[in-house]
Structures are given as C-alpha cells and as structure tokens.
C-alpha positions as CSV (number, residue, x, y, z in Angstrom):
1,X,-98.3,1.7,43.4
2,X,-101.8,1.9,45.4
3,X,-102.3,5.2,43.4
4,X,-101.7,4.1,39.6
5,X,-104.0,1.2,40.6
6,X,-106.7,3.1,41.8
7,X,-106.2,5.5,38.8
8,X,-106.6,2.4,36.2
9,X,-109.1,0.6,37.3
10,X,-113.1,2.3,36.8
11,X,-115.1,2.2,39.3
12,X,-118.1,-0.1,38.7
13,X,-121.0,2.1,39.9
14,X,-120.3,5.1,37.2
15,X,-120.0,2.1,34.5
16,X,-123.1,0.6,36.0
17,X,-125.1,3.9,35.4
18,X,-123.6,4.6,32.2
19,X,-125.4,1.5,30.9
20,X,-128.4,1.9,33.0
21,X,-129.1,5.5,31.2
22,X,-127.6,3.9,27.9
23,X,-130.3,1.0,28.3
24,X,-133.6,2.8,26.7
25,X,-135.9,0.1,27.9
26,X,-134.6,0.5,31.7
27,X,-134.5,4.2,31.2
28,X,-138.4,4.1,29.8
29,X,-139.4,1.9,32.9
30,X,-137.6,3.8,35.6
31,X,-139.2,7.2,34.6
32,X,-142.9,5.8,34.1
33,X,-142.4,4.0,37.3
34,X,-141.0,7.2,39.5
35,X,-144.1,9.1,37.2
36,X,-146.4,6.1,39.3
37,X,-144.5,7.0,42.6
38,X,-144.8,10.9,41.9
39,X,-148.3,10.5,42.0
40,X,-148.6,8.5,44.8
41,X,-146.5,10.5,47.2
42,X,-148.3,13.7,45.8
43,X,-151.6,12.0,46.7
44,X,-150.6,12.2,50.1
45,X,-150.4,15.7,50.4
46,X,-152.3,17.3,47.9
47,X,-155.0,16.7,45.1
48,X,-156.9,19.3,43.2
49,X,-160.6,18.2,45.0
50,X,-161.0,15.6,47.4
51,X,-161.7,12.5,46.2
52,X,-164.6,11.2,48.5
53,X,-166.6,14.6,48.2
54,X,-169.8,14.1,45.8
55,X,-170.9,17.2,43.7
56,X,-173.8,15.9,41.8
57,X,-174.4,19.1,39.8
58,X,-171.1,18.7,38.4
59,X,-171.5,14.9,37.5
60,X,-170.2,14.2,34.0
61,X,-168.3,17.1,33.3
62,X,-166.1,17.1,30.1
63,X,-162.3,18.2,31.0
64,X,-161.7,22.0,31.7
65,X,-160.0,24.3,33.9
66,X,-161.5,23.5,36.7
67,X,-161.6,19.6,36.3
68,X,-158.7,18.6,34.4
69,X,-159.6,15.4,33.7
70,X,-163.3,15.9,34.1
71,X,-165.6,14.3,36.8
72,X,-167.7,11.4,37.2
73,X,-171.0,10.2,37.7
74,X,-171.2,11.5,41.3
75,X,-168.9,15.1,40.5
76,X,-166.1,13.6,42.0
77,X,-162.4,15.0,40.2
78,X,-160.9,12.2,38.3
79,X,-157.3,13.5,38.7
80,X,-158.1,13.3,42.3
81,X,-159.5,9.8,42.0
82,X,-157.1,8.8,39.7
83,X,-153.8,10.1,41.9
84,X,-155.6,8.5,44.7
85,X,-155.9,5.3,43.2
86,X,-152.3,5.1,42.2
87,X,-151.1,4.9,46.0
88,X,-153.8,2.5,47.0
89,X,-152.6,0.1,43.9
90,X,-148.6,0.6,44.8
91,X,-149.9,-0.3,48.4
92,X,-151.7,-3.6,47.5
93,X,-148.4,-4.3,45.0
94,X,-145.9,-3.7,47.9
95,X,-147.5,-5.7,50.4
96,X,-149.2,-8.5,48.4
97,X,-145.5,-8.7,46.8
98,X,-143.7,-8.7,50.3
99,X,-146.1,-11.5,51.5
100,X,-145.1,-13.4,48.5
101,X,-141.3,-12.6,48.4
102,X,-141.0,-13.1,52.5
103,X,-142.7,-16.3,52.5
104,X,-141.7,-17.8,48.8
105,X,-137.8,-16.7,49.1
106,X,-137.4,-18.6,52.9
107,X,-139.5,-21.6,50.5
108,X,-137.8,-21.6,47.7
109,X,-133.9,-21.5,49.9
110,X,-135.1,-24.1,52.2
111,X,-135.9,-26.2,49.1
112,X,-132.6,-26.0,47.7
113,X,-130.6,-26.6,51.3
114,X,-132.2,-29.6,52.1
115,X,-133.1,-31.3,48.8
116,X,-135.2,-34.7,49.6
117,X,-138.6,-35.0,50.8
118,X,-138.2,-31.6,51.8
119,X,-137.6,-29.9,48.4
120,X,-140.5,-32.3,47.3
121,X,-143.0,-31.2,49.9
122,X,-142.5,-27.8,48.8
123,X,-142.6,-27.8,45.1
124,X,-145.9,-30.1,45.5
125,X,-147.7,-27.5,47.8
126,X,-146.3,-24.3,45.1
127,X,-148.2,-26.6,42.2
128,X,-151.1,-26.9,44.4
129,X,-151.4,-23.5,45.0
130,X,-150.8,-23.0,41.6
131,X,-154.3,-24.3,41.1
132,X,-156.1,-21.1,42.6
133,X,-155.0,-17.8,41.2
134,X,-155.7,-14.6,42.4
135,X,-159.0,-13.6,41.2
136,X,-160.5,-17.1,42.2
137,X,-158.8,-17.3,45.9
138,X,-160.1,-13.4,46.1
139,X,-163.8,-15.0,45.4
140,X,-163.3,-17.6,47.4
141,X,-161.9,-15.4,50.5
142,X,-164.7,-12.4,49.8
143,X,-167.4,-16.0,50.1
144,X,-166.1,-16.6,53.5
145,X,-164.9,-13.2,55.0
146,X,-166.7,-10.5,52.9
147,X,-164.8,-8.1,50.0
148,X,-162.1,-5.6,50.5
149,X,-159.0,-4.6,50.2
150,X,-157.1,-6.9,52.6
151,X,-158.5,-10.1,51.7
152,X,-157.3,-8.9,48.3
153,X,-154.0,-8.3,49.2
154,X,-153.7,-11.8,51.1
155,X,-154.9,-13.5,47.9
156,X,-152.7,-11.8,45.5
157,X,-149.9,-12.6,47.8
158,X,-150.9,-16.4,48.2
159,X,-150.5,-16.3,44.7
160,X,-147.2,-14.6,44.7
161,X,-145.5,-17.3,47.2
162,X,-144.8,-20.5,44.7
163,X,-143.6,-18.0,41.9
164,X,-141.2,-16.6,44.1
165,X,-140.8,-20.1,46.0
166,X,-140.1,-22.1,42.2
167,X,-137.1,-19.1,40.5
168,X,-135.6,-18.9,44.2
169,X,-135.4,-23.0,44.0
170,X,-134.1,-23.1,40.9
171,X,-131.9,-20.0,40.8
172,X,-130.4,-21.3,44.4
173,X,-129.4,-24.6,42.9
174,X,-127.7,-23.7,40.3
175,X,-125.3,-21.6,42.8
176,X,-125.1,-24.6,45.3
177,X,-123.3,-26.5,42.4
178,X,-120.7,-23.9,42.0
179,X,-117.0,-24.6,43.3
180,X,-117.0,-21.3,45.6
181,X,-119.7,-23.1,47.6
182,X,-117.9,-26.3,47.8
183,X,-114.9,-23.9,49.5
184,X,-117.3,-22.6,52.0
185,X,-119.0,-26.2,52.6
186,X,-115.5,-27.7,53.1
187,X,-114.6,-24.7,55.2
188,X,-116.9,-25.5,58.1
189,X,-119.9,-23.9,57.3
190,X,-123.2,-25.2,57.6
191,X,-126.1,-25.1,55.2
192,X,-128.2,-22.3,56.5
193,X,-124.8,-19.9,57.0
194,X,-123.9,-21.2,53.6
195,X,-127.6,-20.2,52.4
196,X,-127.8,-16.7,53.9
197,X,-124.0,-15.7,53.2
198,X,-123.1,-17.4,49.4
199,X,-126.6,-18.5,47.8
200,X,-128.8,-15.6,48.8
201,X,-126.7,-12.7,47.5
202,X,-125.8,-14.3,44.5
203,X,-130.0,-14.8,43.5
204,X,-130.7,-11.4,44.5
205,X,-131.0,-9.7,41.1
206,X,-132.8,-12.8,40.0
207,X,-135.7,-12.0,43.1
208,X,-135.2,-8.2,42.1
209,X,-136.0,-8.3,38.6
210,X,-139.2,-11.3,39.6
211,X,-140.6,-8.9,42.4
212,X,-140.8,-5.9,39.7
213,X,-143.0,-8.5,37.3
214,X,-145.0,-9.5,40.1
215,X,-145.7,-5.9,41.2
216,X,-147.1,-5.5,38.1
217,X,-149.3,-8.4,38.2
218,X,-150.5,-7.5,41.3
219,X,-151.6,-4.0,39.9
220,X,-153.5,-5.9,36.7
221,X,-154.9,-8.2,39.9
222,X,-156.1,-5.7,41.7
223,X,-157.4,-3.4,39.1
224,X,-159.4,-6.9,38.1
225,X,-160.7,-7.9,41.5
226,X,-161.4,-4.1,42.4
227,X,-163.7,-4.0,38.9
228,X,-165.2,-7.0,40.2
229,X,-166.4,-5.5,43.3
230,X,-164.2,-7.9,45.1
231,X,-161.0,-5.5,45.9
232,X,-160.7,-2.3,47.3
233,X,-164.3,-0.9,47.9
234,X,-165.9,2.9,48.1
235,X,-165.4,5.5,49.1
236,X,-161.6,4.7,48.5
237,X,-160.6,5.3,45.1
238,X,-159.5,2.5,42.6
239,X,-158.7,2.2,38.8
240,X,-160.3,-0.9,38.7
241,X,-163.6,0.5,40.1
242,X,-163.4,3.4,38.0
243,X,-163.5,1.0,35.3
244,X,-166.3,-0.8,36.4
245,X,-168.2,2.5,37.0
246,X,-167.1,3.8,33.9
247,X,-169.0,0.5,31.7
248,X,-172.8,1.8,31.9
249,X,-171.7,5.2,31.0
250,X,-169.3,4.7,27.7
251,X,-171.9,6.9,25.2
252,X,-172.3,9.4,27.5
253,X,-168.9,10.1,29.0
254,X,-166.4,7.6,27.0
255,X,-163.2,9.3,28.7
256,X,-164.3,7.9,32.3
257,X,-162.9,4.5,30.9
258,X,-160.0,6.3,29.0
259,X,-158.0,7.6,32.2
260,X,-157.9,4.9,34.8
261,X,-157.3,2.3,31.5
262,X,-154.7,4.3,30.4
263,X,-152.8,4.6,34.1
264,X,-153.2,0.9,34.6
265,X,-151.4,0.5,31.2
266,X,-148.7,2.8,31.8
267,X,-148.0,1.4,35.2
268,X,-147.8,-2.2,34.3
269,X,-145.7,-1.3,31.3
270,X,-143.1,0.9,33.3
271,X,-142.9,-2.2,35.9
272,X,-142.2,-4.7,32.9
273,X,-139.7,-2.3,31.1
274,X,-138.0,-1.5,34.5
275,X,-137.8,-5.5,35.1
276,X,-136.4,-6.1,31.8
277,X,-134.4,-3.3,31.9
278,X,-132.7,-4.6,35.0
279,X,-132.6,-8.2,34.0
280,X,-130.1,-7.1,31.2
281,X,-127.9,-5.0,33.5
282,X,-127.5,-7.4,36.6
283,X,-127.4,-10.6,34.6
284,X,-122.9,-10.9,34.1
285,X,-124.0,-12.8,30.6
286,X,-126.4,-10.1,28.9
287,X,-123.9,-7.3,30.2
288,X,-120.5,-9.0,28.7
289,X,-122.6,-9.0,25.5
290,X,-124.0,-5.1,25.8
C-alpha cells in the first residue's frame, strides 16, 4: 500500500524545478544573476591585470587583445576593474541587505505579536525613517564620519529596515488570522513560539522574493553614492566611480561609461527578473494559475 502511494504521488521538488526552468523570467534572472556571482568569485582568484596598478602610457586604450575591454584614464584594465567592482557591489548588497532584513524581519514580527502601542511605535519610527533615504543618510553620515564604503553600507541598510519591517508586518498578520494559528494558540503556545514556528515560515518566500528587490536597490544605491564620491572610494574599484570618472572623458573614450553602465543594468535586471521569477513560483495562488 506504502509503495503504490509513493509511486502515485510526484514529488514536489522535480515539479518545483520543472516550472522554475519553464518560468522564462526566473530562468533569465537566475543566469544573469549566477553571470554577477561568476564574476565575483573569479575576481577573487584571478583577473587579467591588476586592478590598482597604474600604466599611464597605456591610458585610453581602445579594446584589443591585450585589454579586452580597454583601459582607462590611468591604464588600468577595465575587465579587471569591472570584475572587481562586481564583488565589492554583491558585498555592500549582502550586508546592507542583512542589516536591513535582521533588524526589519525581528521589527516587523514583533509588530504583528503584540499589536497595540507596540505595533504603533514601530510603524511610526519605519515612516520616519522613511523620510531619509539612502543617498541623503549616506551625505549626512560621510558630514559626520567621512565617505567610504561602510558608512555606505550602514546607510543603505538603515534604509532597508522599515521596508523589510512594513511587508513582514503585514504579511505576518494576515497569517495570525488564519485558523491553523488559532489551533497552536489554543494549544498552549505562546506568541513568540507561535511567531518563530507558524508565522515566520509561512512569510518566508514573501522576505525571499523582498530581499532580492532590495539587493538590487542596494546595487543602484551604491553605484549612486560611489559616483558621488560618497561610497566605496580609490583605489578599490566601483561601477559607480567608473561612471563618475568616465563623465569628463565621453568624446574621447565614450566606452569607459558603456561597460560599468551596462553591468549595473544587467545586474539590477537579473535581481528583479529573479525576484519576480520567484514571486510566481512560491506564491500557492500565481502557481494554481501557471
């Protein structure tokens, strides 16, 4: 009897994946995403020249051989630079979208367990917060403690906190109102085991699918902050300084601006494809109706 049932019923990780490689915009995302992290990783090990070596003789160069991509005003290899620049953005993006997942998530639970002045409190300090984004808390942090790359990542991930903090509040309420939590309520269980065992699991795809739009903004914000001169600062590479470097020299070497604009578009687009990609195949509505 155990073996016909075990014969009948599919198992739901080989249906999972057919739809995930049947699911073009998922598909899209995941490979320009693992194309990101490629280049990262390989950064780590190996690029074609190093990226903090100046060859002034060579500044300017058109792509060949040599220089795949070209070089810069100050002969340094863009592919180096620009496979470089990858792994410091996915390192601002992980962090600054930890900070704001870690602290936001525990926010945004608490919120929705205690209800009251409590849920108030919170929601008023997320629309306060609200008030500074990323690029104006990094100015106002770089005014106080000087520019670089930490002070970016702490602002990017101040900003990050009441997103995560307002869809974990609302995704968390809808689940406390559900009769499966009643059960485990009337069962014994407090609020915080009720939290951590029935709420939290049943919002994770909903955090999963907000972190990958977040790490994308956090990319777009550093890139922005980093062009400003307010990110991650030289000699370490960035594709938003590489933009800003690239502006007085558009007549005389328009490509400088073409590669890092073109990597910060494909990243944020593979993020956002992955994020809707998965949205469709962990939300049980969108994937009765694929």
């Amino acid at each position: 009897m155990n073996a016909t049932l075990s014969s009948t019923i599919p198992s739901s990780r080989p249906h999972w994946l057919h739809r995930a490689l049947g699911h073009r915009s998922f598909v899209a995302g995941a490979v320009l995403v693992a194309l990101l992290l490629a280049a990262a990783a390989l950064s780590l090990v190996w690029t074609p020249w190093s990226p903090y070596e100046m060859d002034l003789p060579a500044k300017l160069q058109p792509p060949s051989a040599q220089h795949w991509l070209g070089t810069d005003a100050f002969g340094r290899d863009v592919a180096s630079l620009l496979l470089v620049g990858a792994r410091n953005s996915l390192l601002v993006g992980v962090i600054a979208v930890g900070i704001g997942m870690g602290v936001g998530v525990a926010l945004g639970l608490l919120a929705a367990a205690r209800r009251g002045w409590v849920e108030e409190t919170i929601m008023r300090l997320a629309d306060f917060t609200f008030a500074f984004p990323a690029i104006l808390s990094a100015i106002m942090m770089t005014a106080v403690f000087g520019a670089g790359i930490v002070n970016s990542i702490i602002a990017i991930g101040i900003f990050n906190i009441p997103t995560f903090a307002r869809v974990t509040r609302a995704s968390a309420n809808a689940v406390w109102s559900r009769d499966f939590i009643l059960a485990a309520r009337a069962s014994g269980k407090g609020n915080w085991r009720v939290t951590l065992e029935h709420v939290l699991p049943n919002i994770a795809s909903v955090l999963i699918v907000q972190a990958t739009v977040q790490f994308a903004i956090a990319i777009l914000a550093e890139a922005a902050l980093s062009y400003l001169g307010l990110g991650t600062q030289p000699p370490q590479p960035s594709w938003g300084r590489m933009l800003s470097d690239a502006q007085t020299l558009m007549f005389q070497a328009p490509l400088l601006a073409v590669w890092p604009g073109v990597a910060i578009a494909l990243a944020v687009l593979g993020l956002n494809l992955l994020g809707d990609g998965l949205r469709d195949l962990l939300d049980p509505r969108l994937a009765r109706k694929r």
